[in-house]
C-alpha positions as a Markdown table, in Angstrom:
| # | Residue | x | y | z |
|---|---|---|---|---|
| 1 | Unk | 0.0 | 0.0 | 0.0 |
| 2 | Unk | 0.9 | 3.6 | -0.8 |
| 3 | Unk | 1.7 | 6.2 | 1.8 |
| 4 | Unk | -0.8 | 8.2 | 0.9 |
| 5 | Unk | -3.6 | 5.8 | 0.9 |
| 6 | Unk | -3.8 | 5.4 | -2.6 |
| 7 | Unk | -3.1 | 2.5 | -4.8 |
| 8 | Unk | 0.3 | 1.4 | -5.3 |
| 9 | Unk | 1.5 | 2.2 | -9.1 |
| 10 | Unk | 2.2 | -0.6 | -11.5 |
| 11 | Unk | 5.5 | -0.6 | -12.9 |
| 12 | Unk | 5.7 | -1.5 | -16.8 |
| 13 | Unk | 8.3 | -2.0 | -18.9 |
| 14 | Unk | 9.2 | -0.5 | -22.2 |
| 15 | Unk | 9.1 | -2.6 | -25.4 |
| 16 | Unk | 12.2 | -0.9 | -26.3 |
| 17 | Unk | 13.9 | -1.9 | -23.3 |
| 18 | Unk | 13.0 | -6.0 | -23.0 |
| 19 | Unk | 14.4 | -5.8 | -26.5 |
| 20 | Unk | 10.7 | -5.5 | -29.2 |
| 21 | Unk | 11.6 | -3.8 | -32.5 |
| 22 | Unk | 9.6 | -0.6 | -33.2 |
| 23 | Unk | 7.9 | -1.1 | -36.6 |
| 24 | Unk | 6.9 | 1.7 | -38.9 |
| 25 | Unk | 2.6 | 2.4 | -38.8 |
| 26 | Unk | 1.5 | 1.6 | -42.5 |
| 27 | Unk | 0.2 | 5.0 | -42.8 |
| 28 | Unk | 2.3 | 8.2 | -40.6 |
| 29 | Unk | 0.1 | 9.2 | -37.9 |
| 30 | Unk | -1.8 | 12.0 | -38.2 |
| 31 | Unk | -1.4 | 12.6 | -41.6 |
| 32 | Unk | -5.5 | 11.7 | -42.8 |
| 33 | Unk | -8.4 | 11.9 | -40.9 |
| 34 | Unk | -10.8 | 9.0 | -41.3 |
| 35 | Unk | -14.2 | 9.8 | -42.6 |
| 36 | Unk | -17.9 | 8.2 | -42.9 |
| 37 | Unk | -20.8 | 9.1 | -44.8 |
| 38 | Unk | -23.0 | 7.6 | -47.1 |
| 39 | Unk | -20.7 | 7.7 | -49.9 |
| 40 | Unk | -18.5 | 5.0 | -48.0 |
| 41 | Unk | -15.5 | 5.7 | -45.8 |
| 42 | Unk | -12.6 | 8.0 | -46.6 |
| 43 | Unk | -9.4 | 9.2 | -45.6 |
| 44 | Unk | -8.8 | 12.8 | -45.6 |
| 45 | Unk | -5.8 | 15.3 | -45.8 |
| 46 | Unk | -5.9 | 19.1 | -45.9 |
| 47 | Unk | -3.1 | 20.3 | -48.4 |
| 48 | Unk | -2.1 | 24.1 | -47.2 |
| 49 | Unk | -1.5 | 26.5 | -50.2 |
| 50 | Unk | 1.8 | 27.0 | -49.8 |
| 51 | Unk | 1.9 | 23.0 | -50.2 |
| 52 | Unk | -0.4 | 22.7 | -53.5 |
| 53 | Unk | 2.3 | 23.5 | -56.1 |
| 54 | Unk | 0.3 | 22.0 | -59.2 |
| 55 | Unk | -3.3 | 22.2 | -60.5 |
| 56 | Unk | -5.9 | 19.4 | -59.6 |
| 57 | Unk | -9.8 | 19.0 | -61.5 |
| 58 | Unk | -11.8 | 19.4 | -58.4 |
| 59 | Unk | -14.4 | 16.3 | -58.8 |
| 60 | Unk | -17.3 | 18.2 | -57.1 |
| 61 | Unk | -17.3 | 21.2 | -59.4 |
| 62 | Unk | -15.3 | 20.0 | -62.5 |
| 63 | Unk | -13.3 | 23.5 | -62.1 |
| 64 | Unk | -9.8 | 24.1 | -61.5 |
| 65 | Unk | -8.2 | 23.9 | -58.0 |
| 66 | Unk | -5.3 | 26.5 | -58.6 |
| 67 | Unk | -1.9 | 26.2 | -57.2 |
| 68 | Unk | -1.2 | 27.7 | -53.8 |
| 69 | Unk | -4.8 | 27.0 | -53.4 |
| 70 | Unk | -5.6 | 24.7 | -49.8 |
| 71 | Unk | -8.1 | 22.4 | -50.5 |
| 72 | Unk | -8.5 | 18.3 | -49.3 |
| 73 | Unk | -6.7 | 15.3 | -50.8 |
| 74 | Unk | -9.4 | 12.1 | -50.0 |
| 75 | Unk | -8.9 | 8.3 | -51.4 |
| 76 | Unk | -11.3 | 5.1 | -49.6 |
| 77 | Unk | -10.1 | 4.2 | -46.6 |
| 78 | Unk | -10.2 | 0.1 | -47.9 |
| 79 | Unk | -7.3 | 1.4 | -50.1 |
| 80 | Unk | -4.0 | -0.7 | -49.3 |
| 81 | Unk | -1.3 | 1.2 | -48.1 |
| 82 | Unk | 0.5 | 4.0 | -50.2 |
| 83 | Unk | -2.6 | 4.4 | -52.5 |
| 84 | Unk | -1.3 | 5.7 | -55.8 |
| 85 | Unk | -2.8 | 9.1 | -57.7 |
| 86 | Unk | -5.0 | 6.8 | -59.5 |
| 87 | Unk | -7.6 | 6.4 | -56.4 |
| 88 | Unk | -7.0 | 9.8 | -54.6 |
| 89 | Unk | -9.1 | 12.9 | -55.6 |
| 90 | Unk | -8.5 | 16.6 | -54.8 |
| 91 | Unk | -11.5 | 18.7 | -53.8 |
| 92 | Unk | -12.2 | 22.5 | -53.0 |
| 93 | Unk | -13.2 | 22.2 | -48.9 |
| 94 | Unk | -16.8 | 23.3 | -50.2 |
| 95 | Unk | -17.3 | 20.8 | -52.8 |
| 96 | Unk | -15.8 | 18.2 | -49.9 |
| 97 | Unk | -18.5 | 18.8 | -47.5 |
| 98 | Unk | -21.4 | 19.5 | -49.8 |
| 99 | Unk | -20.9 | 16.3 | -51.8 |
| 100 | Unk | -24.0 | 14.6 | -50.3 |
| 101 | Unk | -26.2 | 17.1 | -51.3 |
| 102 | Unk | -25.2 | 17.6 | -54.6 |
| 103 | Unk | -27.3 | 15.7 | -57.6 |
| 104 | Unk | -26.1 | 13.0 | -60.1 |
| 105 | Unk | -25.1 | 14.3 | -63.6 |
C-alpha cells in the first residue's frame, strides 16, 4: 500500500527496453483523418496552399483547384497502403463537405 492511501503504481516496462523492435505504422500518424458518410469511408488530408504546387480538377465542381490553393486530398479508406494518384481525388473544402447534397449528372 501507498503512503498516501492510494493504490500502489504498476511498474511497466518498455518494449524498447525488453528488446521488441519498433515497426513503422503503415500510414504516418496523423497525416488523414478517417471519414464516414453515405458515400463510403474516406481518408482525408488538408493540403495548405503553400503545399499545393500543381493544379488538380476538383471532382465536385469539374473546375480548376489553382496552385497555392488549400483544398482536401481524400482516397477510400479500404485502399492498401501507399494508395497511388490513380484512387486519390482533390477537392475544393466546399465541394468536400457539400458532396451529399449535390445531384447526379
Amino acid at each position: 500500500m501507498v503512503e498516501d492511501g492510494g493504490v500502489p503504481r504498476r511498474r511497466t516496462v518498455s518494449r524498447r527496453r525488453a528488446g521488441a523492435t519498433a515497426t513503422a505504422p503503415t500510414r504516418p500518424v496523423g497525416w488523414a483523418t478517417g471519414e464516414s458518410a453515405a458515400d463510403g469511408e474516406w481518408l482525408v488530408r488538408a493540403v495548405p496552399g503553400a503545399a499545393a504546387l500543381k493544379p488538380y480538377r476538383c471532382p465536385g465542381c469539374d473546375q480548376l483547384i489553382p496552385p497555392g490553393t488549400a483544398h482536401v486530398v481524400a482516397w477510400p479508406a479500404d485502399a492498401p497502403p501507399g494508395v497511388g494518384p490513380a484512387e486519390r481525388r482533390h477537392w475544393h473544402r466546399s465541394c468536400w463537405r457539400a458532396r451529399a447534397n449535390r445531384r447526379p449528372r
